[in-house]
C-alpha positions as CSV (number, residue, x, y, z in Angstrom):
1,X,-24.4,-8.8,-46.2
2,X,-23.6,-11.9,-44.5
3,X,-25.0,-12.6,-40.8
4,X,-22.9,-12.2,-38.1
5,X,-23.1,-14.6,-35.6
6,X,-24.6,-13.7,-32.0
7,X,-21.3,-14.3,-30.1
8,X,-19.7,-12.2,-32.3
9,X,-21.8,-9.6,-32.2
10,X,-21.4,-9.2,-28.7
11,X,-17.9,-9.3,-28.5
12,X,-17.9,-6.3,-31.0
13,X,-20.1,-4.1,-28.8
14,X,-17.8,-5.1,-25.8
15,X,-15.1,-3.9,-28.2
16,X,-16.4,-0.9,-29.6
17,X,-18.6,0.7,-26.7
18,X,-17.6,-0.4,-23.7
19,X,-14.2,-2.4,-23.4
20,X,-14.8,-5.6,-21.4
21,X,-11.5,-6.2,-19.5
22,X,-12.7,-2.1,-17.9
23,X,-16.8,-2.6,-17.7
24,X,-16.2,-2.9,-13.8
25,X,-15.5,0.2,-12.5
26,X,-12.9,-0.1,-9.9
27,X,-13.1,0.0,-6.5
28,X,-13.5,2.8,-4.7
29,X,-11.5,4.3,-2.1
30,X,-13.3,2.6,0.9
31,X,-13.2,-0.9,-0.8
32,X,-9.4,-0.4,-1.6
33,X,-8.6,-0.1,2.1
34,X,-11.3,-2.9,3.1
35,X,-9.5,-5.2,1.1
36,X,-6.1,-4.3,2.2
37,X,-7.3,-4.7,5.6
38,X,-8.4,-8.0,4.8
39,X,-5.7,-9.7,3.8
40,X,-3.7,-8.8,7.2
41,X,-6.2,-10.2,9.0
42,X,-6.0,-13.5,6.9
43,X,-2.2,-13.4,8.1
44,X,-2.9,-12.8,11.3
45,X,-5.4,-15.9,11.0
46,X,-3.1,-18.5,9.2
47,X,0.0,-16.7,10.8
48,X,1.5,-20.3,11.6
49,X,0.6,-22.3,8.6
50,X,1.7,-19.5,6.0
51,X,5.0,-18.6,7.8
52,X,6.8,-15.5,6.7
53,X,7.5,-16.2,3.6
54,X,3.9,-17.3,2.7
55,X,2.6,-13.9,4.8
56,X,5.1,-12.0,3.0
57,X,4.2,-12.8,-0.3
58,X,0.4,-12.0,0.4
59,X,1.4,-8.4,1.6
60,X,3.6,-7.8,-1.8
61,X,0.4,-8.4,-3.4
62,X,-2.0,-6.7,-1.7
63,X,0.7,-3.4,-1.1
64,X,1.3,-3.7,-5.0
65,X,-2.3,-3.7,-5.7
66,X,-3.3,-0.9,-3.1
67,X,-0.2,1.8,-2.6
68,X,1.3,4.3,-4.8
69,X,4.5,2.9,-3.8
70,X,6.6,4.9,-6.5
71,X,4.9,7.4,-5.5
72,X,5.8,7.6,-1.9
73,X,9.2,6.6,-2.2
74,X,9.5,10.3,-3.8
75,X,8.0,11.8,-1.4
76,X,9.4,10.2,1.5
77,X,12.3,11.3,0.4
78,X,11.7,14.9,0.0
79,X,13.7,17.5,-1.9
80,X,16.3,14.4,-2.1
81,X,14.4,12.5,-4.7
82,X,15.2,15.4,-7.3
83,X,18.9,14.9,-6.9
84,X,19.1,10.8,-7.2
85,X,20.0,9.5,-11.1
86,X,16.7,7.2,-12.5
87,X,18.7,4.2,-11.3
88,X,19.1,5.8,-7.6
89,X,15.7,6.6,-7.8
90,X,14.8,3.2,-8.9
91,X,17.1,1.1,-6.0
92,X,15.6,3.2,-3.3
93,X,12.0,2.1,-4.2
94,X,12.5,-1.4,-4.2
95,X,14.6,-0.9,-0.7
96,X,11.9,1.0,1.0
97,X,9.3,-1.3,-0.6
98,X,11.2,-4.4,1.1
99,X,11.1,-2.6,4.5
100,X,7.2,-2.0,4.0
101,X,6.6,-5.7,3.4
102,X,8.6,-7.0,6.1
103,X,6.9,-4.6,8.6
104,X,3.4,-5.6,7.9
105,X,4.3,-8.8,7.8
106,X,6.1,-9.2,11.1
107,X,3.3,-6.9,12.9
108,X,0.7,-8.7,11.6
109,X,1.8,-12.5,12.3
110,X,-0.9,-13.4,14.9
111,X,-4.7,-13.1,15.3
112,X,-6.2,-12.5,18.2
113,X,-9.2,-11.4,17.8
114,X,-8.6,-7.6,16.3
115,X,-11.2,-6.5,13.7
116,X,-10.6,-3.8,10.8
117,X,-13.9,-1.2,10.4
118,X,-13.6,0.7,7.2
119,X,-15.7,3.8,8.1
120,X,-16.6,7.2,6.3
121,X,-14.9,8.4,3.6
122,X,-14.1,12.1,2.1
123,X,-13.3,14.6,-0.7
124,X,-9.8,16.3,0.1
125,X,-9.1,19.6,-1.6
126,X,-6.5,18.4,-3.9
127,X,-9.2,15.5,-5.3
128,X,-7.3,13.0,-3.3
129,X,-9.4,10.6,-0.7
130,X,-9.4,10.4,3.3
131,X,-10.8,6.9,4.4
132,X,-11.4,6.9,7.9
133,X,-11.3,3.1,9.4
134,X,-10.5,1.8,13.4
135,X,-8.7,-1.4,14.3
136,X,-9.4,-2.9,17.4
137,X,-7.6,-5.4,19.4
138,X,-8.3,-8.4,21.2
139,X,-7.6,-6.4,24.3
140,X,-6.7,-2.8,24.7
141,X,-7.7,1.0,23.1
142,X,-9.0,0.6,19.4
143,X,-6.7,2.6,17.2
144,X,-7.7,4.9,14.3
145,X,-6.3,5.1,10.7
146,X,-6.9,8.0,8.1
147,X,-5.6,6.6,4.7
148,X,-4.9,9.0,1.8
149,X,-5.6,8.1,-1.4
150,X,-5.2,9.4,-4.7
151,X,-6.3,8.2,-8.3
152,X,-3.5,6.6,-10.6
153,X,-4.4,5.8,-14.5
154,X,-8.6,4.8,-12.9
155,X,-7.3,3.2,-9.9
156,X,-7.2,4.1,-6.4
157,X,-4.3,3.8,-4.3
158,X,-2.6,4.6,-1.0
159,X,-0.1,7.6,-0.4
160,X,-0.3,7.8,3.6
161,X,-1.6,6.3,6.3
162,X,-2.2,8.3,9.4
163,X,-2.1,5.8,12.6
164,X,-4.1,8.3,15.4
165,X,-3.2,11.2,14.2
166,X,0.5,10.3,13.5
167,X,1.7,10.5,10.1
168,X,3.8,8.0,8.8
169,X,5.0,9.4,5.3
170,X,6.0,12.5,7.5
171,X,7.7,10.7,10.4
172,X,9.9,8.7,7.9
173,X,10.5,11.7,5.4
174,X,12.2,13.7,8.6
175,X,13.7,10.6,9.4
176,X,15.3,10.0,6.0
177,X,16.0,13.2,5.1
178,X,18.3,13.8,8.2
179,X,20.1,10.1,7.7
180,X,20.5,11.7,3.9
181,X,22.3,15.0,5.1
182,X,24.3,12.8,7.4
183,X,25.5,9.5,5.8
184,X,24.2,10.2,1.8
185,X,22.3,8.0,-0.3
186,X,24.1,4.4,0.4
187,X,24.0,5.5,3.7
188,X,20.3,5.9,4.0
189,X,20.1,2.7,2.0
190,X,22.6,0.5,4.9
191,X,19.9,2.0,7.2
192,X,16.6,1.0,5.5
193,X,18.0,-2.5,4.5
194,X,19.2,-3.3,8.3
195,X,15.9,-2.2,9.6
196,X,14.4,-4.4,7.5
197,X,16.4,-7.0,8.0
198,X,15.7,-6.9,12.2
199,X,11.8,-7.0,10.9
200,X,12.7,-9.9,9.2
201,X,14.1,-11.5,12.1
202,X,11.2,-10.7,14.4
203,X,8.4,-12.5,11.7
């Protein structure tokens, strides 16, 4: 039987017991929301320099990489979502998912001096994750966030974030689903594209 070089071998045990590209576990719920954390700060910090367009391109990558953004375009749009065709479905994520981006980045476009603490984190009932954390500010009342997380194909990502006690996938799923009842679905859509527009406007 002819020897099979060292290299070789180990790629082959990479390959048959443990895969290499998934030998890292991934991050955990707490980390997931550190890291998201981070890179608004980093915007804050090189607010100027980056501009919006450099700041909003950071947040599509770090909102891509740590929400369930299909996800919560479903449920944000309650018993709605069931009666939209795959390519409704499909132009109402992307719409809400601009309005996402361009409200982190125009809130957080300049540091001054606020500090993200990821804190405890804890088993809900349905298996999902609650990761407490507090921001505070250069000057005034720290503010606390409870992030919801649930597991997607190994990885952990973001379904809601509760901002002192106030929901925000509930507060815009009321929201939408009364602009639904009342203008319809390209109604709804004028409405989320303007608001994102003025966000826009004020990065």
């Amino acid at each position: 039987m002819p020897k099979i070089p060292v290299v070789l071998r180990s790629l082959l045990a990479c390959v048959l017991l443990v895969p290499c590209a998934q030998a890292a576990a991934a991050p955990a719920p707490g980390a997931v929301v550190t890291g998201f954390h981070e890179v608004l700060i980093g915007n804050m910090k090189q607010g100027a320099s980056l501009g919006c367009a450099g700041r909003n391109g950071k947040i599509a990558t770090a909102v891509d990489g740590s929400f369930d953004l299909p996800y919560l375009a479903s449920k944000v749009l309650r018993r709605q979502w069931k009666t939209l065709t795959p390519e409704q479905q499909t132009r109402f994520t992307t719409t809400f998912r601009d309005l996402v981006l361009a409200t982190y980045t125009s809130q957080f476009a300049k540091f001054g001096g606020e500090k993200f603490e990821t804190l405890a984190t804890k088993e809900l009932a349905d298996g999902s994750r609650q990761v407490n954390a507090k921001l505070t500010p250069g000057s005034g009342k720290p503010i606390n966030f409870d992030y919801v997380l649930h597991e997607v194909n190994g990885e952990w990502r973001i379904v809601n974030v509760v901002a002192d006690g106030v929901s925000d996938l509930a507060i815009r799923g009321s929201q939408y689903d009364k602009a639904f009842k009342a203008v319809g679905f390209d109604g709804l859509l004028q409405q989320i594209e303007s608001q994102t527009a003025a966000n826009r406007k004020g990065c």
